[in-house]
N, CA, C and O atoms as a DFTB+ gen file, in Angstrom:
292 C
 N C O
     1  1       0.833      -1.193       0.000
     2  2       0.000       0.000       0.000
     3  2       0.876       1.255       0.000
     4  3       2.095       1.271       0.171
     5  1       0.100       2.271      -0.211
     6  2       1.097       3.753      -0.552
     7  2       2.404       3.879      -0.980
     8  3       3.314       4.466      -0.394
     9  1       2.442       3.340      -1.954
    10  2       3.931       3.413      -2.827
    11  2       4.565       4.200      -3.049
    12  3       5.789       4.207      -3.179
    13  1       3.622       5.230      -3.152
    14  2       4.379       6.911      -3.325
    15  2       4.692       7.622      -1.728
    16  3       5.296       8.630      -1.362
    17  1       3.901       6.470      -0.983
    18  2       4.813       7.417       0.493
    19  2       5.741       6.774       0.682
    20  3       6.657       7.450       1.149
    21  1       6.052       5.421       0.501
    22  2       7.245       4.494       0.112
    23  2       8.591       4.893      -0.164
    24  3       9.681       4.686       0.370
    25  1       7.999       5.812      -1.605
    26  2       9.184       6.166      -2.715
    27  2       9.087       7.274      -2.005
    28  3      10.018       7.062      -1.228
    29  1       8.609       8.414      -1.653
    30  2       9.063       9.406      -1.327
    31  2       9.988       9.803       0.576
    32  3      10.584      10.757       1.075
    33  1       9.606       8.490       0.984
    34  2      10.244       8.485       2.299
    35  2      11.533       8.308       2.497
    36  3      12.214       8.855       3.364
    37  1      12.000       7.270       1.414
    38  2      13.224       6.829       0.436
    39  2      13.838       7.845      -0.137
    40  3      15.055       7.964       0.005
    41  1      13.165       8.678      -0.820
    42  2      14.054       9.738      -1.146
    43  2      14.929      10.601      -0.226
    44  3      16.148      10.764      -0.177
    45  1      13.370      11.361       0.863
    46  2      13.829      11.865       1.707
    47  2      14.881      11.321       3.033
    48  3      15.270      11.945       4.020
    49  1      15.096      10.176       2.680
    50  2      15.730       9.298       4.132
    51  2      15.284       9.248       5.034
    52  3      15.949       9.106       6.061
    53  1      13.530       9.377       5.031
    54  2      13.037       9.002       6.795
    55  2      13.020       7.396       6.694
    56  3      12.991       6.797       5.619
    57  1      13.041       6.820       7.876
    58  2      12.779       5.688       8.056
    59  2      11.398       5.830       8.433
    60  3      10.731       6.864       8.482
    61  1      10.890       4.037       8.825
    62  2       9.838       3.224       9.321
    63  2       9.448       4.159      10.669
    64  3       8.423       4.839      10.728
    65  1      10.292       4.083      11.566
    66  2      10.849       4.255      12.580
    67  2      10.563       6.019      13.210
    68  3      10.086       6.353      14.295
    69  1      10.935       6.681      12.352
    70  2      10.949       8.189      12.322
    71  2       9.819       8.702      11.983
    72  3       9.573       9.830      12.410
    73  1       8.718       7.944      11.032
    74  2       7.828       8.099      10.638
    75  2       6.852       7.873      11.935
    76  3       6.241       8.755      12.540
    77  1       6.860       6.596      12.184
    78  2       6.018       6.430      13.663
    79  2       6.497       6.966      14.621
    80  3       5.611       7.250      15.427
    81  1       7.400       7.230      14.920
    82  2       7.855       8.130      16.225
    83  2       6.675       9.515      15.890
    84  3       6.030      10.002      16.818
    85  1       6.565       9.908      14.766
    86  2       6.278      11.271      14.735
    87  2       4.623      11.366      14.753
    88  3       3.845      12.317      14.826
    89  1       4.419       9.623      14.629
    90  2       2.625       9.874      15.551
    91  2       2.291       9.303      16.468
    92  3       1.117       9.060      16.744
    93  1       3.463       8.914      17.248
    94  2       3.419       8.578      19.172
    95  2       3.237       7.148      18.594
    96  3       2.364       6.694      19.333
    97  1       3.529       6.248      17.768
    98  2       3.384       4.491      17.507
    99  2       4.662       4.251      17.615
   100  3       5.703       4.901      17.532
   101  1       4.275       2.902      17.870
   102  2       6.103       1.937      17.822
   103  2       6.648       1.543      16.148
   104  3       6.172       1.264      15.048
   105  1       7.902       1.731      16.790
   106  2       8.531       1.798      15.156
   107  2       8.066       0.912      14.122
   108  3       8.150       1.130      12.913
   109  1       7.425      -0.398      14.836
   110  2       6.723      -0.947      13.367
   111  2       5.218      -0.496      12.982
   112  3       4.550      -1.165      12.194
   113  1       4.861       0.366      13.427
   114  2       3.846       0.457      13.413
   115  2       3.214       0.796      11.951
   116  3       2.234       0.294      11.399
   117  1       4.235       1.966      11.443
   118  2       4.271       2.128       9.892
   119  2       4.135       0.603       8.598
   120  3       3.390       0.294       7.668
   121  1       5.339       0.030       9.282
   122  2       5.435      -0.959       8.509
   123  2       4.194      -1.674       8.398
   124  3       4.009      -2.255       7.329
   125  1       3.174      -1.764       9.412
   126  2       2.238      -2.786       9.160
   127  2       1.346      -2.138       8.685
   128  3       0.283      -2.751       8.597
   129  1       1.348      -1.033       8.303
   130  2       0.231      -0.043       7.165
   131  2       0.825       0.216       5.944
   132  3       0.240       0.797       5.030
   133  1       2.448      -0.363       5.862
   134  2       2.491      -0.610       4.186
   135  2       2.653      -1.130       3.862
   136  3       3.042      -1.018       2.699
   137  1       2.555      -2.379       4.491
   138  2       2.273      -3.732       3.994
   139  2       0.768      -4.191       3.571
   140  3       0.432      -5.104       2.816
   141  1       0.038      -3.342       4.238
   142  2      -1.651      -3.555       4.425
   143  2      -2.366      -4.446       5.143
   144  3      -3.519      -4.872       5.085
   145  1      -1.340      -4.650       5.898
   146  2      -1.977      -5.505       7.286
   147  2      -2.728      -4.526       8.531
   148  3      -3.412      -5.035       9.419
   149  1      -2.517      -3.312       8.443
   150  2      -3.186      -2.649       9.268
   151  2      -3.592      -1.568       8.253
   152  3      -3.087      -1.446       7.137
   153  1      -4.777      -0.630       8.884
   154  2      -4.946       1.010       8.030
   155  2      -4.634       1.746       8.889
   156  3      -4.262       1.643      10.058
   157  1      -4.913       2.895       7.860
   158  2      -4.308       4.306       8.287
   159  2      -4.842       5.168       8.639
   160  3      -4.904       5.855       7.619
   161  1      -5.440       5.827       9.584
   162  2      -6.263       6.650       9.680
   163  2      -5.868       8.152       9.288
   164  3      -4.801       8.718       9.525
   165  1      -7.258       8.771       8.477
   166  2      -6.720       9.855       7.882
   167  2      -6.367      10.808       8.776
   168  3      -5.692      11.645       8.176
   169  1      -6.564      11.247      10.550
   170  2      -5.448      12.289      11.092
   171  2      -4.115      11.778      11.014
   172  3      -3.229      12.625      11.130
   173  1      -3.656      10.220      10.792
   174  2      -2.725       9.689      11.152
   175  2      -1.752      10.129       9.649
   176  3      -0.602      10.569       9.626
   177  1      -2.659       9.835       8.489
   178  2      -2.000      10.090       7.453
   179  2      -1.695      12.189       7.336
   180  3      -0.776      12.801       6.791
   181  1      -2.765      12.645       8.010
   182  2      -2.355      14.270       7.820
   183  2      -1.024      14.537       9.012
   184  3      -0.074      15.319       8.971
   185  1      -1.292      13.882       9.678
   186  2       0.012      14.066      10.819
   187  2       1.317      13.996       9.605
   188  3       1.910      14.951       9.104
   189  1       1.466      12.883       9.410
   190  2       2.607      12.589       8.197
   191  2       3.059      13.456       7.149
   192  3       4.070      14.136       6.974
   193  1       1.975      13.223       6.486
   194  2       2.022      14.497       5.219
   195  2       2.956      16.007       5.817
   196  3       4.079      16.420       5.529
   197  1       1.919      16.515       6.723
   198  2       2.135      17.753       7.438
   199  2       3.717      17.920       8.517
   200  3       3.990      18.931       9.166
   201  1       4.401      16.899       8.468
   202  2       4.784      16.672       9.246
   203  2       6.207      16.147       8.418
   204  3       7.282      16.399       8.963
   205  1       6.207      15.480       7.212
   206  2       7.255      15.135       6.222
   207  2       7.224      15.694       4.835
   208  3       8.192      16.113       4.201
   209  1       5.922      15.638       4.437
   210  2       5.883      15.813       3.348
   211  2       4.834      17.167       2.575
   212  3       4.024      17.120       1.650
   213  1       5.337      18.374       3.502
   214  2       4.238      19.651       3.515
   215  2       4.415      20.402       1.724
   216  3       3.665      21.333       1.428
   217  1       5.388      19.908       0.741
   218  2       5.384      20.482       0.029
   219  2       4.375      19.385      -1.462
   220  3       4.032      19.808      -2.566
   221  1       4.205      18.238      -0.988
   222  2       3.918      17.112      -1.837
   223  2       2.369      16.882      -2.023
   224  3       1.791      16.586      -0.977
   225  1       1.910      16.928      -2.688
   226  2       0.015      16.583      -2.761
   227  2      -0.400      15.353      -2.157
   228  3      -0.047      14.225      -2.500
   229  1      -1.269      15.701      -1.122
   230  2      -1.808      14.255      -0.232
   231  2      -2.259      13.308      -1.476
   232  3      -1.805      12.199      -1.760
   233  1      -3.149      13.956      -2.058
   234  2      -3.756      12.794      -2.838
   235  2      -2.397      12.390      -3.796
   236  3      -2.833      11.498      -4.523
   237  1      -1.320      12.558      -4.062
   238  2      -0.393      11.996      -4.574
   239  2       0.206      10.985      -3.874
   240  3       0.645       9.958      -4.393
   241  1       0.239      11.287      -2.545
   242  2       1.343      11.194      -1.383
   243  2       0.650       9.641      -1.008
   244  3       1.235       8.559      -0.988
   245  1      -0.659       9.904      -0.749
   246  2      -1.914       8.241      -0.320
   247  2      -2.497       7.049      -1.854
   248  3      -3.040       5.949      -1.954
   249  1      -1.916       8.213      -2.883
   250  2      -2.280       7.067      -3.923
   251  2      -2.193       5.700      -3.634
   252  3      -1.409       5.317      -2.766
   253  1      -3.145       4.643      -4.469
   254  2      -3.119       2.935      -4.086
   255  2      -1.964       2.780      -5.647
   256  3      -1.448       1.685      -5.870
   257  1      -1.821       3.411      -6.143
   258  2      -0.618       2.938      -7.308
   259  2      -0.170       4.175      -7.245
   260  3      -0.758       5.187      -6.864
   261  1       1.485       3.965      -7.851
   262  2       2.688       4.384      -7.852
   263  2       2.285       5.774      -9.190
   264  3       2.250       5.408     -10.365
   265  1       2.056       7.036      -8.909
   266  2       2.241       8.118      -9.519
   267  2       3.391       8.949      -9.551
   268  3       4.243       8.884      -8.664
   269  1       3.497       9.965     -10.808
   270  2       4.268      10.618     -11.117
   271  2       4.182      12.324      -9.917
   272  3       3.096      12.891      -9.800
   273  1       4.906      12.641      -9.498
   274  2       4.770      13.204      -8.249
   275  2       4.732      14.397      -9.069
   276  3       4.254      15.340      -8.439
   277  1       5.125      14.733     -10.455
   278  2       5.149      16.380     -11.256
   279  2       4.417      16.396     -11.836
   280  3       4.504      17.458     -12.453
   281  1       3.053      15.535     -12.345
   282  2       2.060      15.494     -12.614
   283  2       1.034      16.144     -11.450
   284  3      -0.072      16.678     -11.530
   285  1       1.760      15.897     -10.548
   286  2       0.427      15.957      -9.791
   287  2       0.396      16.918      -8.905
   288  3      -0.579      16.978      -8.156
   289  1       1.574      17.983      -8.784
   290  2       1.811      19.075      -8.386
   291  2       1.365      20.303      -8.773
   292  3       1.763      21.315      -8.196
């Protein structure tokens, strides 16, 4: 699930880890929402966004397939 928060977390060098720290969860906690064993709740996903990725389009950022991030800017 969310491939483009995947690829763009990767870019930026956050980890699993850094990501959940930054909404009070344990470091796997991410991992088991991109794998799709757990969901995401949308304050959980605006925490993120707002929080890593304030310059990037949510609806780019939560896509279910892998988009072009300058398309969609």
């Amino acid at each position: 699930m969310f491939p483009n928060l995947k690829a763009e977390m990767a870019r930026y060098g956050f980890t699993n880890a850094q990501v959940s720290a930054a909404v009070g969860r344990p470091s796997t906690w991410l991992d088991n929402r991109l794998r799709g064993k757990a969901t995401l709740s949308i304050q959980e996903a605006i925490i993120i966004h707002d929080k890593f990725f304030p310059e990037l389009d949510f609806d780019y950022l939560y896509a279910g397939e892998p988009l072009n991030a300058t398309k969609n800017l």
